[in-house]
C-alpha positions, 0 to 999 in steps of 0.5 A: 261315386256312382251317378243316377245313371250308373247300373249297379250291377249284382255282385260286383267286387271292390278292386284296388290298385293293389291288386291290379299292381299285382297282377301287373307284377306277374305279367312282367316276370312273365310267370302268369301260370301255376307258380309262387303266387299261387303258393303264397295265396294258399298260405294266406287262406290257410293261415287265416283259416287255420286248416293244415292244407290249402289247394288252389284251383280254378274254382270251388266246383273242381275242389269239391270233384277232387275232394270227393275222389280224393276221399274215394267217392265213387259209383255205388255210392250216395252223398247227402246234401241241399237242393238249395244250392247252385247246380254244381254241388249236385253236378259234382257228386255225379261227376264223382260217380256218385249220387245226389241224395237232397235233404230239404232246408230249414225254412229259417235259416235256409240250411240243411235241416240237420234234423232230417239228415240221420233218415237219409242215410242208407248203407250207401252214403259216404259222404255229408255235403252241407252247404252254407247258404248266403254265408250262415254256417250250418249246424256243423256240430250235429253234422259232424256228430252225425258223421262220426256215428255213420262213419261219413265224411264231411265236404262242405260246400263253403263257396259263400263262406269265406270269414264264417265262423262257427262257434269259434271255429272259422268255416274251412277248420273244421269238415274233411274238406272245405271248398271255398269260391272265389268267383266274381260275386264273392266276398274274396275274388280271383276272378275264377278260382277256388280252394280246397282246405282239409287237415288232411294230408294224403287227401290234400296231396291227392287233390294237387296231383288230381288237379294238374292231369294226375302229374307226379309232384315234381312234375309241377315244377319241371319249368322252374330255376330248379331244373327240367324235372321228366314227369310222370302220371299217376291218375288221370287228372283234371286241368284245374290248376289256379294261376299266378294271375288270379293268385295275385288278385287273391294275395291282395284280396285276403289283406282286405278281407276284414275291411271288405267285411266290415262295410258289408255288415254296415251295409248287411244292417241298413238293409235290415233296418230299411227293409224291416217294415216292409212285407216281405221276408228278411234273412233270419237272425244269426245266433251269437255263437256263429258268425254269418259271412254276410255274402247273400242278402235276400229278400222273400218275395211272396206275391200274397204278401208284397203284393207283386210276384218275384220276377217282376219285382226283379224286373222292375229293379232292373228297370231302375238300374239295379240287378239282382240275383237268384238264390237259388232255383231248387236243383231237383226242379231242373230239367235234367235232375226232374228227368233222369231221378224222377223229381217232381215239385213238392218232394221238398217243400220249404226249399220250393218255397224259397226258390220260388220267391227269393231274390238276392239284392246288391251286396259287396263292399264296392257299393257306396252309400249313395248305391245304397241309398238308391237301391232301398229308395228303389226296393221300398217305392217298388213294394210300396206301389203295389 
């Protein structure tokens, strides 16, 4: 039970001694490397998902470089996606060779305005990559509607969206590839780490090679009780393998995935409940044929409004011991993106407006009530002051 005095700090994950009695495991066999619990966790992610294929790897940022060089992305070529995201969805596609073309969000959902991606597309693009903010999936039917018409691939940017659902459809079934994040912050963790899923078997094959140096498939299991198998190389790859360490805490993770999400949607509904006559902007109702992964609660702070500018809302929450996050600072205003492509503010108005104002608040099925309880005691004597 927390204490007054305790920081609650922003995204922290509920461990239990079952995953540290995992972890313990791997380190007295003494395989804490890529070995069979990585290959178990794929499985429970798959099998949860329902996709063919699931690649582990040290995180959602390596799965979506692979998954755009393993569907053959490369120079000369164009990827359409969100400026609001983390820097590492644009990051990858140039990684790749490629280049970042932003559509901007839908003001209320915070996704990519499937309305504006058809006149984004030029005889360069190749490939869609949505991203499902804070966990709502994106409007994926008109997104994959629009692919099959242009002939574009489909990478989703899932690392808030493990659990989503999308008309019947869990996130991870239904794009060429999905990426899913199991950072620290994130509904399931690992730690570091990531996977890719797709129903695609030449691109999941690709992805493993890639992912361990462009090492030939036997070559992964050259330090097994099968024998010493000589390696050969046949692209040259990446180090970004998972290990049997952070596997272990994902095996024990995916068992709770249900229960962590359960205490989210309890807690999801007492902020909104807290919060809803308070004059700032909550997070917009999610349609009864989708299911939200409750990752990110935000609040729109706009200083017209609540009476106080965003970062020293944040400030002061921080003074009450409470952190908080941004999500995200639009990826077109950032130095390099502003230098190198000619970015200037107002190019994509509804995301400015969210990133200039929105702030993310504890949400993770660690927090207990009397966490909850201080962090709107907190949020409302802040708004209320002003």
């Amino acid at each position: 039970m927390s204490s007054q005095n305790d920081y609650i700090v922003f995204g922290s994950p509920s461990i239990g001694q079952e995953e540290i009695d995992e972890v313990v495991d791997s380190m007295r066999t003494g395989w804490i490397g890529t070995g069979p619990k990585v290959t178990r966790f794929e499985e429970s992610v798959r099998a949860y998902v329902g996709a063919q294929y699931g690649v582990a790897l040290n995180s959602c940022t390596a799965g979506m470089h692979l998954s755009l060089l393993a569907f053959g992305i490369g120079p000369g070529d164009e990827v359409i996606t969100t400026p609001l995201s983390f820097c590492a969805t644009a990051n990858v596609i140039i990684h790749a060779g490629a280049t970042p073309i932003f559509v901007d969000v839908d003001g209320a959902t915070m996704n990519i305005d499937h309305a504006l991606i058809e006149r984004a597309i030029t005889p360069k693009t190749k490939a869609i990559m949505p991203v499902h903010f804070a966990g709502r999936p994106c409007d994926m039917d008109t997104i994959m509607a629009l692919a099959k018409k242009h002939h574009l691939l489909v990478i989703e940017d899932a690392a808030h969206a493990i659990g989503a659902e999308y008309r019947g459809k869990k996130i991870g079934s239904i794009g060429d590839a999905t990426c899913f994040s199991f950072y620290v912050t994130k509904n399931i963790v690992t730690g570091e780490g990531g996977m890719v899923m797709t129903n695609n078997e030449e691109a999941a094959k690709k992805i493993k090679v890639y992912g361990l140096h462009g090492l030939s498939a036997d070559a992964w299991k050259r330090y097994s009780d099968e024998g010493y198998k000589h390696y050969d190389v046949v692209f040259p790859g990446f180090k970004y393998n998972m290990m049997d360490l952070q596997a272990a805490i994902g095996i024990q993770q995916m068992k709770k995935i249900d229960q962590f999400y359960a205490r989210r949607k309890e807690i999801w509904e007492t902020y909104k409940k807290a919060f809803k006559d308070l004059p700032v902007g909550l997070p917009d109702e999610t349609p009864t044929d989708q299911k939200h992964a409750l990752h990110l609660f935000t609040l729109l702070i706009d200083e017209k409004t609540a009476g106080i500018q965003r970062d020293a809302f944040m400030q002061a929450l921080h003074q009450r011991g409470i952190g908080s996050g941004v999500h995200f600072m639009p990826i077109h205003l950032l130095e390099y993106y502003r230098k190198r492509y000619g970015y200037a503010r107002g190019a994509y108005p509804n995301t400015e407006y969210i990133g200039d104002r929105t702030v993310s608040i504890p949400l993770s099925a660690k927090l207990t009530d009397t966490d909850v309880d201080r962090i709107i005691y907190a949020i409302r004597e802040i708004i209320l002051s002003q």
